[in-house]
N, C-alpha and C positions, 0 to 999 in steps of 0.2 A: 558361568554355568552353575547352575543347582548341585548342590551335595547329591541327588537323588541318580538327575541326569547324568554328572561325572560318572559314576559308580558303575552303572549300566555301560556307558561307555566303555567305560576300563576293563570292564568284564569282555564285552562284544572286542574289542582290540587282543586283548589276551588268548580270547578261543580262536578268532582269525590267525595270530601268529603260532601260537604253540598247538593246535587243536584239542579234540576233545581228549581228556588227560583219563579216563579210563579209571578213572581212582574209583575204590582203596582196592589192587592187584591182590586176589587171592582165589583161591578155591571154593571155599564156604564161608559163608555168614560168621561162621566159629573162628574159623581160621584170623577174620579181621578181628574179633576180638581178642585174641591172642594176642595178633600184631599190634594193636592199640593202646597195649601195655608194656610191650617191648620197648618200643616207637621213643618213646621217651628217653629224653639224655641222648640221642643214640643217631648214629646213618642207619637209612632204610639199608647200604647191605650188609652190615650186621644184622640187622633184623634178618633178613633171608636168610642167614649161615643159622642163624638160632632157630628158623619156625621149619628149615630145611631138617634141622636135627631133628626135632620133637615129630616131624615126620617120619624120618625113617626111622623109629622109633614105635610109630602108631599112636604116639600122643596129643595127637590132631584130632582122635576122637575123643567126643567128650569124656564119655562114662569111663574110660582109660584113664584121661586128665587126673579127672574127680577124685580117680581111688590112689593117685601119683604122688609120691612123697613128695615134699618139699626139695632136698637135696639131690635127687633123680632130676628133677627139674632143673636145679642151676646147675648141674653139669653139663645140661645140653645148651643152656643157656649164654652161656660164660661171653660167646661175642658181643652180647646186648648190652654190656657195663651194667654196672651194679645188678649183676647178676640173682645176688642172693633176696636183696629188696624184692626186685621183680618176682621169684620165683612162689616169694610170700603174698603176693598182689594176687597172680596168677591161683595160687591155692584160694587167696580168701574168696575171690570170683569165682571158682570155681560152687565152693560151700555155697557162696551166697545163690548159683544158679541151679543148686540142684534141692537146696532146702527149699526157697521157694517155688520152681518152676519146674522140678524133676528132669532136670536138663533139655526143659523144651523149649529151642528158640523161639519159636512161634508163638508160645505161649506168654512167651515174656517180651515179644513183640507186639504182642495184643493189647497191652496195659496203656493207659492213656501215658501220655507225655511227659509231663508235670513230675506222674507220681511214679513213674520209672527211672526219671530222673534223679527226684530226691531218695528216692532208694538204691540207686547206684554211686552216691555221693556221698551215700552211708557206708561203703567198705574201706575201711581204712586205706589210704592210702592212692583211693581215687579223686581225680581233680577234677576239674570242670572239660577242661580238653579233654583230656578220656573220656570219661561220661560222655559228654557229646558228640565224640567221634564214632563211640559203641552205637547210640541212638541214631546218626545219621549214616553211617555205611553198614552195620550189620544190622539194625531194625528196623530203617528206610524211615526213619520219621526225620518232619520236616525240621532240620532244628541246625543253627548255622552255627559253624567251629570258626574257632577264634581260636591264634598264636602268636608268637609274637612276630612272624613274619606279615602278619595283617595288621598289629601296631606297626610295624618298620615302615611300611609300603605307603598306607591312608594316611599316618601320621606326618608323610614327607609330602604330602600332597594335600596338608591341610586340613582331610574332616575328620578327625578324628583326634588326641590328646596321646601323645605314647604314654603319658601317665594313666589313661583311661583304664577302669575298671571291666574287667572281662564282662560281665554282664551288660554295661553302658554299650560297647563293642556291639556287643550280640545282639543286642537292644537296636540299636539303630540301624545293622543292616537286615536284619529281618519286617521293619517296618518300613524302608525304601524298597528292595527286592519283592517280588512275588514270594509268594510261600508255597514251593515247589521243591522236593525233595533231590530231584537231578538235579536243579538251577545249584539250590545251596552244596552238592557234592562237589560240581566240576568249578563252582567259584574259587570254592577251599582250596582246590586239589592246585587249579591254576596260581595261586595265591604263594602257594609253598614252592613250587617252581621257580614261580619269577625271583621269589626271594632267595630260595637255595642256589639258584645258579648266576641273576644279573643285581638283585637289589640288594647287596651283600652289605657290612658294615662301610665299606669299602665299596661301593657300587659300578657299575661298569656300565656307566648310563649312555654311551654311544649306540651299545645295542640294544637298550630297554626297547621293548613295542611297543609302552607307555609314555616314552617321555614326553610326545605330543599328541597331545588329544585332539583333532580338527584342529590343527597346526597350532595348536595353544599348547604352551607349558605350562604344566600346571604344580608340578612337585619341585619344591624348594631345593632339593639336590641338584633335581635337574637343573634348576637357573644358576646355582651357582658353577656346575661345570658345562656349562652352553657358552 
């Protein structure tokens, strides 16, 4: 079977079993960017206990944020590990969206692709996963996120390298895949599940959804514990 067809596969298997995965859970657009810097190093429910604080707190709104000390912030922070890191991410983002866009999302969702991209890549301390998780769940642009649950998974089933280069990644499943903004959310989303809870270092491939594709195996983990 083609690297193209697998893939589509894998995908249509995974939303039949797990369904549609509703990702990224939040309130507003703002709110995911928050989480997306949290998100890192971290479980989603630390993240909650942290973006729960900044809640009740009222620092869910932006212009709040913006004018937010740095150390008011890792305090509400502290469940996200590396707290303090984060809290400086969170500020420079902040800077960064109210010098340029006067804290307008929309406004800064209006900018083409490319160049929103390389200018969210410019705050220190933002990486590619961030950046593309901000661009595809709070600014709905089509642009597909790569982790290393997506090296773990494609890499054990052949198309991919887990040495591979996040752009190589990204590169190739946006030119198999449609360029559809939902397709690439609920991929992602599905993506992180299978690997957070069955395709572990350690895998638990009895219950994968994936272990056979149209009674084929096709992920070398899977052959060796079948």
């Amino acid at each position: 079977m083609k690297n193209e067809i697998l893939i589509k596969e894998i995908y249509t298997s995974l939303l039949s079993e797990f369904g549609h995965r509703h990702w990224w859970p939040a309130d507003t657009a703002f709110e995911v960017i928050i989480g997306t810097i949290l998100t890192q190093n971290v479980s989603w429910r630390n993240v909650i206990t942290a973006i729960n604080n900044l809640k009740a707190e009222g620092l869910l709104n932006s212009e709040k944020l913006y004018r937010c000390d740095v150390d008011t912030i890792a305090s509400l922070i502290k469940s996200s590990r590396f707290y303090n890191q984060k809290a400086k991410k969170i500020k420079r983002f902040m800077e960064f969206f109210y010098n340029k866009y006067n804290g307008n999302l929309q406004k800064m969702s209006r900018e083409e692709t490319s160049f929103l991209r390389s200018e969210l890549l410019k705050i220190n301390g933002f990486g590619e996963e961030t950046v593309d998780s901000i661009l595809l769940y709070a600014c709905d642009k089509p642009i597909f996120v790569v982790d290393a649950y997506t090296k773990r998974i494609f890499s054990r089933f052949g198309i991919i390298s887990e040495k591979a280069r996040y752009g190589e990644v990204q590169n190739f499943f946006m030119m198999v895949l449609p360029k559809k903004t939902e397709l690439y959310n609920d991929f992602h989303a599905q993506i992180v599940h299978l690997g957070n809870e069955i395709c572990k270092t350690k895998p638990d491939c009895k219950i994968c959804p994936i272990l056979k594709i149209n009674n084929k195996i096709y992920c070398q983990y899977g052959n060796k514990n079948e």
